[in-house]
C-alpha positions in Angstrom: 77.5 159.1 70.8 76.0 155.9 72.5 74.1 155.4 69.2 77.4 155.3 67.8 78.8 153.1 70.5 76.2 150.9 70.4 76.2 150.4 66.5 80.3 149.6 67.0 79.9 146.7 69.8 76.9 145.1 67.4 79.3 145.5 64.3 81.5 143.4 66.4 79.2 141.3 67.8 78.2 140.2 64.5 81.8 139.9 63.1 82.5 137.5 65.9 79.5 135.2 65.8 80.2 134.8 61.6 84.3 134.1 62.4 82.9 131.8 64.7 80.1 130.5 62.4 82.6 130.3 60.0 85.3 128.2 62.6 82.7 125.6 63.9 81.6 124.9 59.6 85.3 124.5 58.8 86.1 122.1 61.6 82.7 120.5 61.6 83.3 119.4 57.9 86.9 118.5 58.1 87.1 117.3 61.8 88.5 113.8 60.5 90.9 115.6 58.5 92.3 117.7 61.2 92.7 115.2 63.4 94.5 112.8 60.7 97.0 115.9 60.0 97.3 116.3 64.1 98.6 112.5 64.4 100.4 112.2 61.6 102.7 115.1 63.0 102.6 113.8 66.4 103.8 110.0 65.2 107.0 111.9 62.8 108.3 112.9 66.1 108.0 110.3 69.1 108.8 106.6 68.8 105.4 105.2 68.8 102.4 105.3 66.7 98.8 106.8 67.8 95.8 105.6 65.6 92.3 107.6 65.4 88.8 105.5 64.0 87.1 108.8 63.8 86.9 112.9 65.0 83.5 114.4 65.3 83.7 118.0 65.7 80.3 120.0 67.4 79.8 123.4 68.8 79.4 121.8 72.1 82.5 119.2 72.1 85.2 117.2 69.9 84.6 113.8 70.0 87.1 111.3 69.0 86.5 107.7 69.0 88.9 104.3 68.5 92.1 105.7 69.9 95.4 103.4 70.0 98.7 103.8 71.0 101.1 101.4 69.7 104.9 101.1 69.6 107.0 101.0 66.3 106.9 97.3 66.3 103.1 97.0 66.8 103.2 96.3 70.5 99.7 97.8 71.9 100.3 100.0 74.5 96.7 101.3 75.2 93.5 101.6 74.1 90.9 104.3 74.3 87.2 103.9 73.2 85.5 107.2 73.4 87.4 111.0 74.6 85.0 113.8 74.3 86.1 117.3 75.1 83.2 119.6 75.8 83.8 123.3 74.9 82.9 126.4 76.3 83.0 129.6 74.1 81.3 132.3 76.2 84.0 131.7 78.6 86.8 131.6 76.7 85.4 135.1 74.8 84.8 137.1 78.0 88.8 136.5 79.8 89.9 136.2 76.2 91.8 133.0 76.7 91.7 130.0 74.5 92.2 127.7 77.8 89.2 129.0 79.1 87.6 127.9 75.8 88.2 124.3 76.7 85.9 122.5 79.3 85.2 118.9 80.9 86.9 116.0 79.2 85.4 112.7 79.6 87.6 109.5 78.7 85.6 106.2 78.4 86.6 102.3 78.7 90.5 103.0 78.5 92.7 99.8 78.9 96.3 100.3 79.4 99.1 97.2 79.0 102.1 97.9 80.7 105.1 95.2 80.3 108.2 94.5 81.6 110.7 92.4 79.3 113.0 89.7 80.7 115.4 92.5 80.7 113.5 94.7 82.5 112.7 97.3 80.3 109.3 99.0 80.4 107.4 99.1 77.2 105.9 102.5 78.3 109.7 103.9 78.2 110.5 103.3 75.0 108.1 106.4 74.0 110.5 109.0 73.7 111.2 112.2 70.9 112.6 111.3 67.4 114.7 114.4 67.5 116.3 115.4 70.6 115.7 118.9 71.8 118.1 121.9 71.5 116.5 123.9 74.3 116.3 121.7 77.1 114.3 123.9 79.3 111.3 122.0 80.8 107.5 123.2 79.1 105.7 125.0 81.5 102.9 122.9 81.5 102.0 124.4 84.9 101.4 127.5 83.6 98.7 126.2 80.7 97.0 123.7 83.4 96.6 126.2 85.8 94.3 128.4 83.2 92.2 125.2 82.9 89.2 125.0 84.9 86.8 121.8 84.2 87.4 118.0 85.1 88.8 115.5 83.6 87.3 112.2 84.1 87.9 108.3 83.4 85.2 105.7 84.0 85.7 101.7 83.5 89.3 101.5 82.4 91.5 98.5 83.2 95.0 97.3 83.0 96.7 94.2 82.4 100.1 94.3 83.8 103.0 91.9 83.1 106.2 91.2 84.1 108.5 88.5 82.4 112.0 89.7 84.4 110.0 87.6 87.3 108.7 84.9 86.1 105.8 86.5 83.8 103.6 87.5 86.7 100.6 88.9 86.0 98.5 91.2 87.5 94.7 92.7 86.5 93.1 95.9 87.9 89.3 96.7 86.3 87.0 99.2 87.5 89.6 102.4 87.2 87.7 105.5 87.9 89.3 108.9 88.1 88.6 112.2 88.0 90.2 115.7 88.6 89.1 118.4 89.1 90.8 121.6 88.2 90.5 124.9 89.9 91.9 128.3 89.7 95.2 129.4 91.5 97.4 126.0 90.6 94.8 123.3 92.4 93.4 120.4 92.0 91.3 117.9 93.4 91.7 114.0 92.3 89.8 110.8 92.7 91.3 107.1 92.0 89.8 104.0 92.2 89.8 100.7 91.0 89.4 97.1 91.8 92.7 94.4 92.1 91.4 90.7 90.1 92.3 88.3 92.7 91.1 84.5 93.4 88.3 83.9 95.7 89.1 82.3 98.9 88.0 81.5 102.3 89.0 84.9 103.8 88.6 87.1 100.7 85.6 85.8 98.7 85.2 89.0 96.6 87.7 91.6 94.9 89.4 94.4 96.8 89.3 97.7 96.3 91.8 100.8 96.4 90.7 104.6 96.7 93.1 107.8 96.5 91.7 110.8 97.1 92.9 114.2 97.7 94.2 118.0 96.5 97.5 119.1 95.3 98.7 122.7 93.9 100.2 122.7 90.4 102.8 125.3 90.6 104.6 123.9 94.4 106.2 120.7 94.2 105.2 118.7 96.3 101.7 120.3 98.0 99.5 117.4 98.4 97.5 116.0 101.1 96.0 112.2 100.4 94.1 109.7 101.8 94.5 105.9 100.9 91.9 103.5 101.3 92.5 99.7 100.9 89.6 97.4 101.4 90.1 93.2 101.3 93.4 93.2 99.5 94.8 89.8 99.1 98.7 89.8 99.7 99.7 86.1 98.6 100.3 87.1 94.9 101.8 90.5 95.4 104.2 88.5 98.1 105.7 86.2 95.1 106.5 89.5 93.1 108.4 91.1 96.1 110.2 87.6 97.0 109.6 87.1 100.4 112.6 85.6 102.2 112.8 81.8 101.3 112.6 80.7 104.9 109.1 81.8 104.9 106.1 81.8 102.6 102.5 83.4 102.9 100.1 81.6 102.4 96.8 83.5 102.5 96.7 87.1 104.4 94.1 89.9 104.0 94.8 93.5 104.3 92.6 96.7 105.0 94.1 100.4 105.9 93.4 103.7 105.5 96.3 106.4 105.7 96.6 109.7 104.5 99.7 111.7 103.6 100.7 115.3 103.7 103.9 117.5 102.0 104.6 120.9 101.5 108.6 121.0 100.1 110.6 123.1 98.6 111.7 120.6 96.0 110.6 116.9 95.3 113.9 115.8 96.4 113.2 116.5 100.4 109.7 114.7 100.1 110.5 112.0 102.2 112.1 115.0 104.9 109.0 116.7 104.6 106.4 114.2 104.4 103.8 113.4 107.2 101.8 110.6 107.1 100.0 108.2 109.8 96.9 106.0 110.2 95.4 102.3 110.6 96.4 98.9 109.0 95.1 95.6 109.9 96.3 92.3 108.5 93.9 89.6 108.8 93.3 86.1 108.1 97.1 85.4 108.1 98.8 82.4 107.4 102.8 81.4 107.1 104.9 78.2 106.2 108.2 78.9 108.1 111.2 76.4 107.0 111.6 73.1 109.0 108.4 73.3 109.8 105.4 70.8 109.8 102.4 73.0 110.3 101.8 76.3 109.4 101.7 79.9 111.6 97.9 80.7 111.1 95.5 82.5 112.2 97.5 85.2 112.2 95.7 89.3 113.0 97.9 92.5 113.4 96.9 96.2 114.0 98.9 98.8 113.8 98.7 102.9 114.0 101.2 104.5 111.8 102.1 108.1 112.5 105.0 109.6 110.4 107.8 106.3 110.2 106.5 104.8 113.7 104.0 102.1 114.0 102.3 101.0 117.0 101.6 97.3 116.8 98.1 97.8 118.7 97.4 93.8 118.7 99.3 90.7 117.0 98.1 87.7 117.7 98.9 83.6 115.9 98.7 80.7 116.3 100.7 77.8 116.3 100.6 73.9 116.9 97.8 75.0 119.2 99.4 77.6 121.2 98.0 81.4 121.2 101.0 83.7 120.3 100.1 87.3 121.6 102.6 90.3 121.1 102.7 94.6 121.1 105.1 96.8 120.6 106.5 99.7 118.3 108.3 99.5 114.2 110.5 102.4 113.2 111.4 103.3 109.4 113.3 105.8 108.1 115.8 107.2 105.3 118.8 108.7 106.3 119.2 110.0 102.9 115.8 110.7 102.2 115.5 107.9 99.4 113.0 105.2 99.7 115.9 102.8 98.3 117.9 103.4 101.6 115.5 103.2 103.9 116.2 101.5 107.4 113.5 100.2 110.1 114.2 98.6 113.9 111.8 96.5 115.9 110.7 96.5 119.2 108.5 93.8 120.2 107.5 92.0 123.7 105.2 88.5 122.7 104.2 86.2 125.3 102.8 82.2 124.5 100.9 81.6 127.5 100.7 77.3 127.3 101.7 75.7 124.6 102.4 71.5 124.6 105.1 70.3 123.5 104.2 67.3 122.2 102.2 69.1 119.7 105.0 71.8 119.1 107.5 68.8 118.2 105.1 67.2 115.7 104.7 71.3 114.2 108.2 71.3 113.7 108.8 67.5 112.7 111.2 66.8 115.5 110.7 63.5 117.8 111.0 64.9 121.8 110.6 62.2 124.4 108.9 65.3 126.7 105.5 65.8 127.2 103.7 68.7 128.8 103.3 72.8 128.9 105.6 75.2 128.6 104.9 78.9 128.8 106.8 81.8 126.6 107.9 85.6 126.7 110.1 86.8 124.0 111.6 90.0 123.1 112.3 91.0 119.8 114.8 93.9 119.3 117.2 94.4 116.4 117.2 95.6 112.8 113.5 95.6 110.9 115.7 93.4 107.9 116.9 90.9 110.3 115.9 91.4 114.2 117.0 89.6 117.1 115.1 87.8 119.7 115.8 86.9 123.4 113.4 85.1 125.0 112.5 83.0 128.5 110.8 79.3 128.7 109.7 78.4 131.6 107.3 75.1 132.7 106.2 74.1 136.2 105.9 70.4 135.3 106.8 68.1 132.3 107.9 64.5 131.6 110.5 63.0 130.2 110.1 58.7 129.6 107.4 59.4 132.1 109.8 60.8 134.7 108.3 63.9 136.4 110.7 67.4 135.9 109.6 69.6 138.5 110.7 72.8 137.3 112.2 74.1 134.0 113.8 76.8 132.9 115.6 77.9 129.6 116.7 81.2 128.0 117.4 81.7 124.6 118.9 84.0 121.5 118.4 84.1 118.1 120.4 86.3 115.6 121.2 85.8 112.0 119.7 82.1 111.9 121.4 81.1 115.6 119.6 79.9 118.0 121.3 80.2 121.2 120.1 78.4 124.4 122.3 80.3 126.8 120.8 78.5 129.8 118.9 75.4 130.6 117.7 74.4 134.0 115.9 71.6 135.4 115.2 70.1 138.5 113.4 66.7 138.9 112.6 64.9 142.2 115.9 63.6 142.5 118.8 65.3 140.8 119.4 68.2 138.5 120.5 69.4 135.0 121.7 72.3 133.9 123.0 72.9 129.8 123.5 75.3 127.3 124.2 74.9 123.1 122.7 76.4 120.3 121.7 75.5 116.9 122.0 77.0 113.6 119.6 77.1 111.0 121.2 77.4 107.4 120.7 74.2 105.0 118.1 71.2 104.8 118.6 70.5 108.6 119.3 72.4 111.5 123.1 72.0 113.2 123.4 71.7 116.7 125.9 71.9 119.5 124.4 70.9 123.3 126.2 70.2 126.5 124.3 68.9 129.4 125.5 68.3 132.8 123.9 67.1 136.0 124.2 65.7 139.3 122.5 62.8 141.7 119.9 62.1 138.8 117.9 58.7 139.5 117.5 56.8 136.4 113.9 55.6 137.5 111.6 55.0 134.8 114.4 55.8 132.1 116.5 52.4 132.8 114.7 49.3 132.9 117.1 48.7 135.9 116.3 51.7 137.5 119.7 53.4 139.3 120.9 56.7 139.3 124.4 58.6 138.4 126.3 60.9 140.3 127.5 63.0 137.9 127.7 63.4 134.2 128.4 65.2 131.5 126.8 64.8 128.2 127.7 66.5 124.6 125.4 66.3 121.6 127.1 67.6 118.0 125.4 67.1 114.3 121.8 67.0 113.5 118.5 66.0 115.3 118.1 62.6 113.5 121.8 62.2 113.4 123.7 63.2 116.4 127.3 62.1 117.5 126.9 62.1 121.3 129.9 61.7 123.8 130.0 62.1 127.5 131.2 60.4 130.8 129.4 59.8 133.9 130.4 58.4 137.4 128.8 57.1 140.4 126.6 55.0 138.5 125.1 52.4 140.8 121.7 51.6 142.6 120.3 48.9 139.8 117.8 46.2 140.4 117.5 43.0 139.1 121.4 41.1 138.0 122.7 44.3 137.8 122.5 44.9 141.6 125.8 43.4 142.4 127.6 46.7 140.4 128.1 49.2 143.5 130.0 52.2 141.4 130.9 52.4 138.4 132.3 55.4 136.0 132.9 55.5 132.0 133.1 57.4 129.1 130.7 57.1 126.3 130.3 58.2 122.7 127.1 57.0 120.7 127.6 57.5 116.5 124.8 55.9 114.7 123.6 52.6 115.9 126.8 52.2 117.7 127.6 52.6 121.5 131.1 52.5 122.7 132.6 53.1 126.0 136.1 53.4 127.1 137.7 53.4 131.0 134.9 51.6 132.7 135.9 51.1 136.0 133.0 48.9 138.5 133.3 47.8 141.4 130.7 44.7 142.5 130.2 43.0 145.4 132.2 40.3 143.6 135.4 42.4 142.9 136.4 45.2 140.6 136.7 45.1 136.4 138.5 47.7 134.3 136.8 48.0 130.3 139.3 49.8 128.0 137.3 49.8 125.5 133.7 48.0 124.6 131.4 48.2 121.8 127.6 47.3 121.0 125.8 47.6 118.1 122.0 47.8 118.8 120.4 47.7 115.3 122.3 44.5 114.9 123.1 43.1 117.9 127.0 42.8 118.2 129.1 42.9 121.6 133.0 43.4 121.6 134.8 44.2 125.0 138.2 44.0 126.7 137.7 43.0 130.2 140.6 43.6 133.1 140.0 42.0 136.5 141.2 42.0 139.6 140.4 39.3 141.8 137.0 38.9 140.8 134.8 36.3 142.3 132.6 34.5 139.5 129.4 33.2 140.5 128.8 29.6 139.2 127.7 29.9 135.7 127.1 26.9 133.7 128.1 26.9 130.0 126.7 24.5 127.1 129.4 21.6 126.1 131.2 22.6 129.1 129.6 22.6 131.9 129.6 25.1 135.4 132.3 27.6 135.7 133.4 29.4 138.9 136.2 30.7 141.0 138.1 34.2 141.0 139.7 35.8 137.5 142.5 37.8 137.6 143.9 39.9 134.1 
């Protein structure tokens, strides 16, 4: 009986090793052929053409060399130089599976060439079925994967990509390595990396680098868990594809993170619900131009932990016409329908500016301000991640202004959707004080404002010539910062040295336009009399004087006048 046995499992043996004898001599002589036949049913029934230089067939692997994948109208798509399939019959002969047949495959120097048109279409896309299918059930490619056990690798790819809907940008990764690894019951581990072309520069002399790694199970969607690695990635180009705002543009910035990323859902739909993810980012080497501005925001260094939509700005730091700009604080994103396309974010963010000069800040911001000396900052930023708002507190112990000493300043501010609000001004000199509030808005070439200042006993020392101080006044500023119309009126105006001393009091109202100064309802009173002005004018670019005087009993002093001679006595009208 065993002899018998034995004799039946040898007959079989034998039977098996001359089918596959015979298997591995009728592909190894017509491998080319095969493969020819294989493609030429495959391009009959997808938009697109695949090309083959050459099938080698082995017991131990398939080889095929000079692969192409082209679209209808020639466009190259992609590019494969060597694929080579190991097999592994033994295996496939003990569980009696074909997939078990089939071992490592190996993919060498593949270049891909993804393209977007000026209509946005995706070369890639246009790949789809020549006949439209009648069952539209999904294949179960699950099912056929998860029976595959081997890996499946790609070493030195690359891939041009292009995009002429935005102004043909271009972008180059080279060193793509990756490699799967498949495993029994629906898993699979995965390693990406590659290496984003970038221009040398000061802060990133050499390429960067990106790394995905992690495991995922086939037959749940989604069960993943990732980490992301990004090493000295240079954000200036990637910033002109995602169009920045137009009031600001980077100008050099480095990143390096590493996050990971974990799912288990029911469906890919509640991804988003179910994903957790968290770790570091740091921006380095930062640099912004911000419109209306002279000088950049440079130096500028963030680092932030991330867990699951909440970042924790760690440390923020820039700098800017000198000044040290520090700030912390928290970013929140979210989707409140679980699609990245709505998703939402708010700001919270406290920054402090600890001296800053102000001469140096209005040559940053090409403005001419006749005040010199430090200020000090805290702002807080609090509003929509899109478009926040700020409110913030400047405050300064002493300054000049026309080398007149302000003892003590103080000024709080708003911004929201380009407004800058100064909802307070405060400032207290050695004699006299001022108090204002405007705001100015910042949509166009140049910025609009709208100030009112006020103040009372304020000496005019070292602003006049002549010295003097006002009582009160009240001053209004509308237009631009190189072209304002100014108006105000003031009163108790008196206390001048030199021929002005004999005016006692006076009060006016003014209104300066250009390089004209007019005033209207002057009233003085000298130690000579008293004059009414309805109305004067003075042009100081070209100097021109017009002026309707009304007196009352004023005294002239003697005055002598060319081709005349002296003049004196009282005038009345």
């Amino acid at each position: 009986m065993l002899k018998v046995g034995g004799i039946a499992v040898a007959s079989l043996a034998a039977f098996l090793l001359c089918l596959a004898g015979l298997l591995y001599l009728c592909l190894s002589q017509s491998a080319d052929s095969l493969a020819q036949y294989g493609l030429s049913v495959l391009n009959n029934n997808f938009t697109g053409q695949v090309q083959l230089e050459r099938a080698q067939f082995s017991r131990k692997s398939l080889v095929l060399e000079g692969v192409s994948l082209k679209l209808d109208d020639g466009e190259p798509l992609a590019n494969l130089e060597k694929a080579e399939l190991d097999f592994h019959w033994f295996r496939g002969l003990i569980r009696l599976d074909y997939m078990a047949v089939l071992g490592d495959l190996h993919l060498h120097n593949l270049s891909l060439t993804p393209e977007i048109d000026k209509s946005g279409r995706f070369n890639f896309a246009q790949l789809n079925p020549t006949k439209p299918k009648k069952d539209k059930k999904r294949w179960p490619w699950e099912q056929y994967f998860s029976r595959y056990e081997g890996n499946v690798s790609l070493d030195n790819g690359s891939a041009f990509f292009r995009d002429w809907s935005r102004g043909d940008f271009c972008a180059q990764l080279d060193k793509l390595n990756i490699l799967v690894t498949a495993k029994p019951a629906h898993k699979a581990e995965f390693e990406i990396s590659f290496v984003p072309l970038q221009k040398a520069n000061s802060w990133a002399p050499e390429n960067g680098k990106v790394e995905l790694k992690g495991k995922i199970r086939l037959d749940i969607a989604p069960d993943f868990d990732a980490t992301l690695n990004l090493a000295n990635i240079d954000l200036v180009r990637w910033s002109e594809y995602y169009h920045l705002p137009q009031a600001v543009r980077l100008l050099g910035a480095q990143l390096d993170s590493q996050i990971w990323a974990n799912c288990k859902a029911p469906t890919w739909k509640q991804t988003l619900e179910k994903l957790n993810y968290g770790g570091h980012v740091k921006l380095s080497h930062g640099s912004i131009m911000a419109k209306h501005c002279q000088e950049p925001i440079e130096n500028i260094v963030l680092e932030a932990d991330i867990i699951s939509g909440v970042a924790s700005i760690k440390r923020l730091k820039a700098q800017f016409a000198d000044a040290l700009l520090s700030a912390g604080g928290k970013v929140y994103i979210w989707s409140p329908s679980g699609k990245i396309k709505d998703w939402q974010g708010r700001v919270k963010l406290d920054a402090t500016v600890p001296e800053l000069q102000l001469r140096k800040l209005s040559r940053a911001l090409g403005m001419k301000v006749p005040i010199s000396g430090k200020i000090s900052t805290e702002l807080n930023v609090d509003g929509a991640l899109r478009n926040p708002g700020a409110k913030g507190k400047i405050k300064s112990a002493k300054l000049a202004y026309a080398d007149k000493e302000i003892r003590q300043l103080s000024i709080d501010v708003s911004w929201k959707d380009k407004l800058l609000t100064i909802e307070s001004l405060k400032a207290q000199a050695a004699q006299g004080s001022i108090q204002g509030h405007g705001y100015a808005l910042f949509e166009g070439s140049k910025p609009q404002l709208v100030f009112n200042l006020n103040g009372q006993d304020l000496s005019l020392q070292g602003i006049s010539p002549l010295g003097g101080h006002v009582g009160q006044f009240n001053v209004s500023m509308v237009g631009t910062a190189d072209s304002p119309f100014v108006y105000g009126e003031g009163s108790e105006v008196g206390g001048f040295s030199g021929a002005a001393s004999m005016l006692e009091s006076a009060s006016a109202q003014f209104m300066v336009l250009g390089d004209t100064v007019s005033l209207n309802n002057v009233r003085a009173h000298t130690n000579l009399g008293q004059a009414t002005v309805p109305y004067a004018s003075y042009n100081y670019k070209h100097p021109y004087l017009y002026a309707s005087v009304q007196t009352d009993n004023l005294a002239l002093p003697s005055v002598s006048v060319p081709s005349i001679g002296s003049i004196s006595g009282t005038v009345s009208g």
